[in-house]
C-alpha positions in Angstrom: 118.5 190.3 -120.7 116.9 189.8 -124.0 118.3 186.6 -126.1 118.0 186.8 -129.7 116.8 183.2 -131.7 120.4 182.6 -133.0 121.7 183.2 -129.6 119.4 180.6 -127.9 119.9 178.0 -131.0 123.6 178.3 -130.3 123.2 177.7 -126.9 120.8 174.6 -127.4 123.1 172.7 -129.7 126.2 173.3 -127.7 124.1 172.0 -124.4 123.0 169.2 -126.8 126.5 168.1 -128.2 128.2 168.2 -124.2 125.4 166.2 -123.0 126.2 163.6 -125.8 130.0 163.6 -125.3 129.5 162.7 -121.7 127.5 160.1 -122.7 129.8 158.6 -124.9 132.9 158.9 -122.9 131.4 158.3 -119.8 129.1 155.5 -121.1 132.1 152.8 -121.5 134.1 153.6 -118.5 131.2 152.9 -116.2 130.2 149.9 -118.5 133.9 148.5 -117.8 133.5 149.5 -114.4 130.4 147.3 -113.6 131.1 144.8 -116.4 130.6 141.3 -113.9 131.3 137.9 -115.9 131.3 138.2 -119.7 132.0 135.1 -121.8 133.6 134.8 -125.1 133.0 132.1 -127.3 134.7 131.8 -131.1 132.9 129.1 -132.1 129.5 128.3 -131.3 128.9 125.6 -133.3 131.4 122.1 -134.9 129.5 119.9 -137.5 131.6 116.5 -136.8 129.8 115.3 -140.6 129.2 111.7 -141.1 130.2 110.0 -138.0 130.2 106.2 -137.9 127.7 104.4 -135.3 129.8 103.6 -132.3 132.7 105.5 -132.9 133.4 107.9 -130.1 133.4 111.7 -131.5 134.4 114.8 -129.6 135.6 118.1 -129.7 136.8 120.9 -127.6 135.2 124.1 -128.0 137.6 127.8 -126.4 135.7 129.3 -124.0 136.9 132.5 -121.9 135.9 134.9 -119.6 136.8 138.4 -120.5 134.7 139.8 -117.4 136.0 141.0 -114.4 133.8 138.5 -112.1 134.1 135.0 -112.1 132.1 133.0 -114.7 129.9 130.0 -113.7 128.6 127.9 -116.5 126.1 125.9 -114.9 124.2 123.8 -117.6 125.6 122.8 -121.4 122.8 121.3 -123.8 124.2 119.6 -127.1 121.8 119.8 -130.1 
């Protein structure tokens, strides 16, 4: 059987454009799958400003895991 160039071109780009539709609707259902422990943090950072010498400052930062393993912090470090 004798293919003519269109005939293989067609058949190369609609190989092409299956191969990347499984990968993009395959790719996050095995990513959600697998996903483990996943953190989410809104706010990285507080700036408490000027705060007087002595004068007890604190502030409580949302943390959450929205993995589906549990999540273990193990170490905090403050700047």
């Amino acid at each position: 059987m004798v293919h003519g160039k269109g005939e293989i071109a067609v058949k190369r780009i609609f190989l092409a454009s299956m191969a990347m539709a499984s990968i993009l609707y395959a790719g996050p259902l095995l990513a959600a799958v697998d996903m483990g422990p996943r953190i989410e943090v809104k706010e990285i950072q507080h700036d408490f400003g000027k705060v007087v010498q002595g004068v007890q400052a604190s502030y409580v930062f949302g943390v959450r895991n929205i993995g589906n393993e549990p999540l273990v912090i193990e170490r905090v470090v403050p700047s």
